[in-house]
N, C-alpha and C positions, 0 to 999 in steps of 0.2 A: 711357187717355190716354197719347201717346207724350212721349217725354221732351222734345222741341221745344213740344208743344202747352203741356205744364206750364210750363214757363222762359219764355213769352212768355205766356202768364196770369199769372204772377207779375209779371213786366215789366210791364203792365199792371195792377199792383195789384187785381187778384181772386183771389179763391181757388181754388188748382188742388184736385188729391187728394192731394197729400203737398207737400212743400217742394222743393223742385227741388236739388239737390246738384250743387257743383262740387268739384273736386280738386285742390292742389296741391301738390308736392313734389318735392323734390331730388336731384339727379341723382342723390346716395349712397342716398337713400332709395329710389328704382326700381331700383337696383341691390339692397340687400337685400332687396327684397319678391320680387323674381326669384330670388333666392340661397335663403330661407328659406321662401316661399310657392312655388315653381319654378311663378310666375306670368309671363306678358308683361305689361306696362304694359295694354296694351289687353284680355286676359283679368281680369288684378285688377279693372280699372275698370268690363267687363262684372259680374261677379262680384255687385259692391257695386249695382248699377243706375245708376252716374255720368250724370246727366242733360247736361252741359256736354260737348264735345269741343274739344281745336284741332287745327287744320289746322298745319302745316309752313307754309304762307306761299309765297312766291316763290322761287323757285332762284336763287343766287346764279351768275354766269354774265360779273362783272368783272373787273378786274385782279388779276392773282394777289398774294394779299394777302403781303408781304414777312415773311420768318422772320430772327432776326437773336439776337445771344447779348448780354445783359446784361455790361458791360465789369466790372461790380462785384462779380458773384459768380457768373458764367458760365452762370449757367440762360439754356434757349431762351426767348426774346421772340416772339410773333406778333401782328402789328398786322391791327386790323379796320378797318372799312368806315371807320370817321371818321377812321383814319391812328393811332390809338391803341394803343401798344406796351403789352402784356398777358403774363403773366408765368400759365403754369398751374399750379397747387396742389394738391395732393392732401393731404389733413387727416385722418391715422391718429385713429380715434378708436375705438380699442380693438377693436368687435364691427364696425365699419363704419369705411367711407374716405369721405368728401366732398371734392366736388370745384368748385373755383373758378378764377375767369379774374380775376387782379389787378389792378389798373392797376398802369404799370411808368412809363407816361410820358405828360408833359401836352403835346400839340406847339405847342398856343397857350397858354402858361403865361406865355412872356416878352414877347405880342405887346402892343406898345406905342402902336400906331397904328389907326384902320378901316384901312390900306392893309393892314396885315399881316395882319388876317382874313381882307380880299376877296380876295388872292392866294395863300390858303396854300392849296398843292397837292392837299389830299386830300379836299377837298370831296366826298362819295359822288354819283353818281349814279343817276337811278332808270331811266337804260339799261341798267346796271347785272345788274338781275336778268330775271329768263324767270318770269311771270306766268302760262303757258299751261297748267299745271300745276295751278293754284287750284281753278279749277270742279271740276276730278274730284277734286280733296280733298272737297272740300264735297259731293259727288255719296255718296261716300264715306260721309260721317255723313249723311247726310240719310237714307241706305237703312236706318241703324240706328233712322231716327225721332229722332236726337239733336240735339240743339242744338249748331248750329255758331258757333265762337269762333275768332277771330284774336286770335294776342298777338307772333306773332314773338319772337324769343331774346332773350336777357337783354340782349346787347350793340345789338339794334335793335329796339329799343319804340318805338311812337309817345310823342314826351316832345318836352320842349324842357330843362327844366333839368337832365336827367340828363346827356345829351350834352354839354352844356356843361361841366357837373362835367368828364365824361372829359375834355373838350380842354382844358379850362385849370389843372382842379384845383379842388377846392369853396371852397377858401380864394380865389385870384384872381377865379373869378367873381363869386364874394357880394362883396368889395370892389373891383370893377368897376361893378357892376351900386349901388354906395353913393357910387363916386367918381369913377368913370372910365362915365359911362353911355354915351356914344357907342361903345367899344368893346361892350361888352355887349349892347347893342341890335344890334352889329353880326352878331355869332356867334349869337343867337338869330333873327333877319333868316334869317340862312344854314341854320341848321339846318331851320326853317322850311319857307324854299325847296323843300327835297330831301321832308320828311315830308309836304306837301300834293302834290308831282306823286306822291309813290312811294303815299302812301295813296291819291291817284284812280284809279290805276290799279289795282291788288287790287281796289278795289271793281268797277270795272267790267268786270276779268277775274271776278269772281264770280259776275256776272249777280245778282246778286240773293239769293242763297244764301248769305250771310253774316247769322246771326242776331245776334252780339257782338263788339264790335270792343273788346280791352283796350289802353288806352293806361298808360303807366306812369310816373309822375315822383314823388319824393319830395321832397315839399312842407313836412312836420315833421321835427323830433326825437323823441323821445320824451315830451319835458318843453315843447314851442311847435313856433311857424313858423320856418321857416329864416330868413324874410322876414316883415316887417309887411305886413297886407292891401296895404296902399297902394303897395308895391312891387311885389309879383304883383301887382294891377291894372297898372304902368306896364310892367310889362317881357312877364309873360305869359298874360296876360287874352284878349288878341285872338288869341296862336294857339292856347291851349285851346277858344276859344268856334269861333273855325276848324276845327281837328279835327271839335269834336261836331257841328257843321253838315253837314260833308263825310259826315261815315256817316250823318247822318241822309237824307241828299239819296239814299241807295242804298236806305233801309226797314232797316236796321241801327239796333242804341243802343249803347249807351258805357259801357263799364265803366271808369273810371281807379281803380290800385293806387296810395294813396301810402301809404307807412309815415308813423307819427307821429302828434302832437297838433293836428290840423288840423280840429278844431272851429270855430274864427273861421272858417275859410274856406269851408265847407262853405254857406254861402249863396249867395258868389260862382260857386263852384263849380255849383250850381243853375240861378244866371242864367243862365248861358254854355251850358245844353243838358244836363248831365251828367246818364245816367240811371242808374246805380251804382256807389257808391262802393263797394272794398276798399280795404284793409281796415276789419273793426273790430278795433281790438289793446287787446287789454283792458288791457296795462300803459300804455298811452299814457294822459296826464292829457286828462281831458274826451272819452273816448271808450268810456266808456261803452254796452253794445247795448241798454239800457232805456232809457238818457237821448238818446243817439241815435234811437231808433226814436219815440221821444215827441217829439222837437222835430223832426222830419224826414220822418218818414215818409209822411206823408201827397205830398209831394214828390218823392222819392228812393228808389230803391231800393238795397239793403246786400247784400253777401256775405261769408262771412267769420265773425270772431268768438272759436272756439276756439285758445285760446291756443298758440303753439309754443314758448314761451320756458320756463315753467313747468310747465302741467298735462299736455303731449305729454310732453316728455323725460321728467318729474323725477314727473310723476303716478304713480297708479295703474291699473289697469284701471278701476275703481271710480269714481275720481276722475272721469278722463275722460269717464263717462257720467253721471255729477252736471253736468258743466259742459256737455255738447250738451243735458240737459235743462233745465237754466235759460237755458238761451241761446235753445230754442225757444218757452219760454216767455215770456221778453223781446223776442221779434221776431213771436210767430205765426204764424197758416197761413193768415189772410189774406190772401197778395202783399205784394209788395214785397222780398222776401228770399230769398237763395240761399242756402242754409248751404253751410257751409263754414270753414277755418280762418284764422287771421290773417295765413298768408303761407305759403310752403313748408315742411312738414315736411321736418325737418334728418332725417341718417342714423343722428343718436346719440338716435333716439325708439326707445323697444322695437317691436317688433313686433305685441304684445298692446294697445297701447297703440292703435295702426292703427286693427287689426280691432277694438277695443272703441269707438273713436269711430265707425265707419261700422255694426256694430250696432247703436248708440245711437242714432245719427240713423235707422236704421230704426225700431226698437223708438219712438222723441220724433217723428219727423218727419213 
């Protein structure tokens, strides 16, 4: 069975011959697995038998994105697609470096009117990028037999409340979106806009060869919703159920990432098309992968699960393969489930640690 056929039997809720495995992790962390395994990204993830792959996406091919110095403490600024000044990180972390893109600046932070959303300058477009390139990514995994995944970079996900966070700030929008809904409505309107032409086109540059579209918006905290149901119904209901429409209309399904305790939502979430959710994070309140897989499963499919917060960094070898064995045991080998971990392994997880979770899921899965 090729690693596509497995991943869409699972999708499908039947049972493949093993659990179908995705992978993901931290720029710092493929840099030590490089460094310490003197592996490639794509050699480790042969190695292990990674059934998931993504694609690069579309070439970016617009205005040159402006570089500019922080007036406060003189570090380089570079702004991306939404006009959002970014500030790069590098995080010593003793045996390893990680590496992050900051927010530096909100450019609709102060906008106080619809006119000032509709006219702010940096609206992305999806003329933007060169498409032409897609298929032969996908041409590319398909030859492996693997299952082919679109997620785009961290800074362009398919979302709607992430973007917004970047251009207004997560504080301005959550009391926009409580007090000011006309502006709110408006920037989400906009965002909108751009992710339905830029997502129809990847699809239809794909031909058809796109098995997983990851879309990404964090919906909880650790401890609730960012928002009462009843808010996500009014502000972004229709372009999540938008999205899952649009990859479904190409033969694609729907992966959305949110971090958090987004239990209550995970019905709505259902209505609107979504055919799996990551993560499961097992420190999140009510997200449980036993109590999850009992009230859901039958609907939903999960990926995800192993902790990155506790038993990756601070585990043991040991540990780590106690917790991919209860976790395959709380999800099964019936469908519906990808293993996998609760979000990116960070750079300050051992290395044994790695290779003992992706032994385990062979040895459990």
């Amino acid at each position: 069975m090729t690693s596509r056929e497995r991943t869409l039997l699972a999708l499908d809720h039947r049972a493949p011959d093993r659990i179908p495995i995705d992978f993901w992790a931290s720029a710092g962390l493929k840099r030590k697995i490089g460094e310490r395994l003197g592996l490639s990204s794509q050699a480790f993830l042969d190695r292990y038998d990674v059934d998931l792959r993504y694609i690069g996406g579309p070439r970016y091919i617009g205005p040159a994105l402006a570089e500019q110095v922080n007036a406060r403490d003189g570090r380089a600024l570079s702004t991306d697609v939404w006009g959002v000044a970014r500030v790069a990180v590098e995080l010593d972390l003793g045996d390893a470096v990680e590496y992050y893109s900051e927010l530096a600046a909100s450019p609709l932070q102060s906008a106080s009117t619809v006119d000032d959303v509709t006219t702010y300058d940096h609206w992305p477009s999806p003329d933007w990028f060169d498409y032409s390139v897609i298929e032969g990514q996908c041409d590319a995994v398909r030859a492996q037999g693997r299952a082919v995944a679109f997620m785009g970079d961290r800074m362009n996900r398919i979302a709607q409340l992430k973007p917004a966070m970047y251009l207004c700030g997560i504080d301005t929008i959550l009391m926009n979106m409580a007090l000011v809904p006309d502006i709110a409505h408006a920037v989400f309107a906009k965002i909108r806009e751009f992710y339905n032409a830029y997502l129809e086109r990847i699809l239809a540059a794909a031909n058809g060869k796109i098995d997983i579209v990851v879309s990404g918006d964090d919906f909880g905290t650790q401890r609730g919703l960012f928002m009462a149901p009843e808010m996500w119904d009014a502000f972004l209901r229709e372009g999540f159920r938008d999205y899952n429409a649009l990859v479904h209309t190409a033969g694609a399904r729907v992966m959305h990432h949110t971090c958090g305790a987004v239990q209550p939502l995970i019905p709505r979430l259902i209505a609107c098309g979504l055919d799996v959710l990551q993560s499961i994070q097992p420190e999140a309140d009510g997200m449980s992968a036993r109590d999850l897989k009992a009230a859901f499963g039958a609907e939903l499919c999960f990926q995800g699960g192993v902790s990155i917060q506790k038993t990756m960094p601070y585990g043991t070898p040991d540990d780590v393969r106690e917790e991919v064995k209860a976790l395959v045991q709380s999800m099964g080998r019936e469908g519906g489930y990808i293993f996998g971990t609760a979000h990116n392994i960070q750079a300050d997880t051992p290395i044994g640690n790695v290779v003992a979770l992706l032994e385990a899921y062979h040895e459990f899965g």
